[in-house]
C-alpha positions as CSV (number, residue, x, y, z in Angstrom):
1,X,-24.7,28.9,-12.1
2,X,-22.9,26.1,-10.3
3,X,-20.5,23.6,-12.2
4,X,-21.2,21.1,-9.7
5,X,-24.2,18.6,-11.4
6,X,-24.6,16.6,-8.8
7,X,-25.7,19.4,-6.8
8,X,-29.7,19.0,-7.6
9,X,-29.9,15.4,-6.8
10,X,-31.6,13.9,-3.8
11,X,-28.9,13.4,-0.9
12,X,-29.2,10.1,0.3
13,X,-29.3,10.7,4.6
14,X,-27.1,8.4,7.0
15,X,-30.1,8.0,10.1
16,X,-27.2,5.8,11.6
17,X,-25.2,8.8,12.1
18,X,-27.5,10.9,13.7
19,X,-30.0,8.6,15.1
20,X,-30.2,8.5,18.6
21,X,-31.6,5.4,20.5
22,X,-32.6,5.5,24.8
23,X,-34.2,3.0,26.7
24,X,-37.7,5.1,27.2
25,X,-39.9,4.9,29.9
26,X,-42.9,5.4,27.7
27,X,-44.2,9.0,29.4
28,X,-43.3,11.6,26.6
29,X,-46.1,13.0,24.3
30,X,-44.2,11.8,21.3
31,X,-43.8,8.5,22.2
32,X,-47.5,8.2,23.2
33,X,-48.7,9.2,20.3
34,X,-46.2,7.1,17.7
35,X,-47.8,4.1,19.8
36,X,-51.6,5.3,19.0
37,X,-50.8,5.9,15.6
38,X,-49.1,2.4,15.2
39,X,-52.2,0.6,17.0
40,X,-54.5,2.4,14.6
41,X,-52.8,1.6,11.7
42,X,-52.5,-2.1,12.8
43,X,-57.0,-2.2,13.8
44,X,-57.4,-0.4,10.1
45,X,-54.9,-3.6,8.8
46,X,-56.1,-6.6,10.5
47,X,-59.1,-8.6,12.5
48,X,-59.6,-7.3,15.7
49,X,-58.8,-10.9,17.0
50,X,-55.1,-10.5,15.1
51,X,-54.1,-7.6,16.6
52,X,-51.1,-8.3,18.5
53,X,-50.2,-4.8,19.4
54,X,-49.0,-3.6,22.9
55,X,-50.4,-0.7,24.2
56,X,-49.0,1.6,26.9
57,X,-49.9,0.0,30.0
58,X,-48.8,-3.5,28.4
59,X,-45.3,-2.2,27.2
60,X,-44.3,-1.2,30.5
61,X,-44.4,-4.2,32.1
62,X,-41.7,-5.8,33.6
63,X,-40.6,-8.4,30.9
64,X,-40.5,-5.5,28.3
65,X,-38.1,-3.1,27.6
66,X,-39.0,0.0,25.5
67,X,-36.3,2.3,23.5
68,X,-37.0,5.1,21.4
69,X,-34.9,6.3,18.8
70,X,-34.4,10.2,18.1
71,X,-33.1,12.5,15.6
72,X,-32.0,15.6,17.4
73,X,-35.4,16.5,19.2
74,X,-37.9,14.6,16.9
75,X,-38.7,11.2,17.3
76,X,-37.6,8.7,14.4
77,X,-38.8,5.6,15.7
78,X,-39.4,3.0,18.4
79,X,-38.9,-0.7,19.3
80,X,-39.3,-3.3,22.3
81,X,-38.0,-6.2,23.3
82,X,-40.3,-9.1,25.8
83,X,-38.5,-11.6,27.2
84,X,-40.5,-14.9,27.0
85,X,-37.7,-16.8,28.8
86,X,-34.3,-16.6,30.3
87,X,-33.6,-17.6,26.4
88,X,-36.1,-16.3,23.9
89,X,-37.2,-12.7,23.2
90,X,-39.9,-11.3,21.1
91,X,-39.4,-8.1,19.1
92,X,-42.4,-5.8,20.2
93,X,-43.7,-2.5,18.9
94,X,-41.3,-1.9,15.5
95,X,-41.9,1.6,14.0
96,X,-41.0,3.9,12.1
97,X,-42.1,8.0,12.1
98,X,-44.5,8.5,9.0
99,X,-42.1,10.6,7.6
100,X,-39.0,8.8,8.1
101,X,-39.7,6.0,6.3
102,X,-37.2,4.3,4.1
103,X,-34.4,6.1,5.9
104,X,-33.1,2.7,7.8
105,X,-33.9,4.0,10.8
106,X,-36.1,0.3,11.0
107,X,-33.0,-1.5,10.2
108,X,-30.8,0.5,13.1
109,X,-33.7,-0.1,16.1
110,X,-33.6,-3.6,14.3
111,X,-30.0,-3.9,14.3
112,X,-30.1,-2.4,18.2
113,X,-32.7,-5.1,19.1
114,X,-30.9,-7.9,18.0
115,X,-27.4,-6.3,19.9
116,X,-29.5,-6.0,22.9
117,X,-30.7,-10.1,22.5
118,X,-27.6,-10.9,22.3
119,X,-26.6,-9.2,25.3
120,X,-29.0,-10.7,27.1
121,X,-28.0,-14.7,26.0
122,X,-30.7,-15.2,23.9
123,X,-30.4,-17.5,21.7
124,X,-33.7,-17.0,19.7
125,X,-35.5,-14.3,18.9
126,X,-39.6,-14.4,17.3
127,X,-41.8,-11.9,16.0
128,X,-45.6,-11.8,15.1
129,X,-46.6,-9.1,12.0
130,X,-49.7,-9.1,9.8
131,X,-50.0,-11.0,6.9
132,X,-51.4,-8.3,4.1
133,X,-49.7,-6.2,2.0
134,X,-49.7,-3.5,4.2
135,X,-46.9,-5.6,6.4
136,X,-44.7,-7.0,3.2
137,X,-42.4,-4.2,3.8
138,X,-41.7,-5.1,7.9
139,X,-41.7,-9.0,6.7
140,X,-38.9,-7.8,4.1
141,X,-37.0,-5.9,6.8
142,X,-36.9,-9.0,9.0
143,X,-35.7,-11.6,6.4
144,X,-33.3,-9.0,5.3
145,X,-31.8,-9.6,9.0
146,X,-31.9,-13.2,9.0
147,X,-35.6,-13.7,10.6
148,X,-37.4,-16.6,8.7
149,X,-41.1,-17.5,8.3
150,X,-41.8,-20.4,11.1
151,X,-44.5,-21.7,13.1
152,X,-46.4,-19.6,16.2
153,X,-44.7,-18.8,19.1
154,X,-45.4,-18.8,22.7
155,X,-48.8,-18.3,23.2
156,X,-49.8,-17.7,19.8
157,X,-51.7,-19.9,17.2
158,X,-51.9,-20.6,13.7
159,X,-53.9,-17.3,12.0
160,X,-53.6,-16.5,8.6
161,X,-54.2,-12.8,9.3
162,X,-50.4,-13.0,10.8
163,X,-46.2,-14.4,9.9
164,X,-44.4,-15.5,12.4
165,X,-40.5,-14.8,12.2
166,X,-38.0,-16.1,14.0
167,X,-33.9,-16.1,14.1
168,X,-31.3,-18.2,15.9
169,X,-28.6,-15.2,17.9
């Protein structure tokens, strides 16, 4: 018997150490099917007319870039970035792996994101999520990283089905 009690407790994990995140070009079978789980998920959570989801074909457009974030060989995670001007960008396609959850391996694409902005010279940067319960924990995640509730965006308009987010870089 070991002296060490400590020893049956839950280990907290460190994603940031071992989380890997690429710029992704959006043709692996992992990534495809993160992104038709994540559409899904967001037709089962809000109107038809308030889904603001990319799919494939929209995410590799020119004004967005795509990164995936890895754990060794299994995919943890993705996130975009659009620009909507040389000066604003949009936070596009956040999520997590079903069974990574609650890991912070939201907050690190997050944190990466917001790096990546800042790079860029933006000096805002928006985001669009659902309104339900479903998306209270994204809308804490966000306010957690300085993002606060404001008016639409871009081409959006008012709809209480969604929260827009935005935060000065």
């Amino acid at each position: 018997m070991s002296s060490d009690i400590g020893e049956h407790l839950p280990r907290p994990t460190a994603p940031a150490a071992r989380l890997r995140i690429a710029l992704d070009d959006l043709s692996g079978p992992e990534v495809a099917a993160l992104l038709t789980q994540h559409l899904a998920e967001m037709y089962e959570n809000s109107p038809e007319d308030s889904v603001h989801a990319l799919d494939l074909d929209a995410l590799r457009r020119t004004d967005v870039t795509f990164w995936s974030a890895w754990e060794d060989d299994e995919l943890a995670g993705c996130g975009a970035l659009k620009q909507l001007d040389p000066t604003h960008g949009e936070i596009k396609s956040m999520r997590t792996a079903t069974d990574r959850t609650g890991r912070g391996i939201a907050s690190a694409l997050l944190d990466h994101l917001i790096t990546e902005a800042r790079a860029r010279n933006y000096q805002r940067l928006s985001l669009e999520t659902g309104a339900s319960d479903y998306f209270a924990p994204a809308q804490r995640l966000y306010a957690r990283h300085g993002f606060e509730i404001r008016a639409p965006f871009a081409d959006y308009v008012e709809d209480p089905h969604s929260v827009f987010m935005t935060r000065t870089l």
